[in-house]
Residue, then its C-alpha position, 0 to 999 in steps of 0.5 A: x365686255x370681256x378682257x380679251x387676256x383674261x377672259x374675264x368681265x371687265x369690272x362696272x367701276x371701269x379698269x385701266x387698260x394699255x392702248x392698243x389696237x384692240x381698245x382702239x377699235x372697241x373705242x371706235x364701236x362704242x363698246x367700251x367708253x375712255x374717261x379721264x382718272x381724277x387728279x387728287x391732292x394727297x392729304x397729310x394721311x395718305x402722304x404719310x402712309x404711301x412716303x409721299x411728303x416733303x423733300x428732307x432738309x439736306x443740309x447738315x451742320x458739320x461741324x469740325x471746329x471749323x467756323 
């Protein structure tokens, strides 16, 4: 099966594509198949490599001689 835009094959390991009429109807006729892209939990490498992480504590001490 070929992406109809960029006439190239579609990759073995599946590809992300917008539903649209044309994958509706290749869905229909059986020529291609719809999977569900696994849910992962990140670790702290890929967290700390994409900036993904915990919210920063926002609060600051200001202090101005005030108590």
């Amino acid at each position: 099966m070929r992406d109809p835009q960029t006439g190239a094959p579609l990759a073995a390991s599946g590809e992300w594509k917008a539903r649209s009429q044309y994958w509706t109807r290749r869905l229909r006729d059986g020529d291609v198949i719809e999977v569900q892209r696994a849910e992962v939990e990140p670790t702290a490498a890929t967290s700390a490599a994409s900036g993904i992480g915990p919210k920063p504590d926002l609060k600051q001490s200001t202090s101005h001689g005030r108590a």
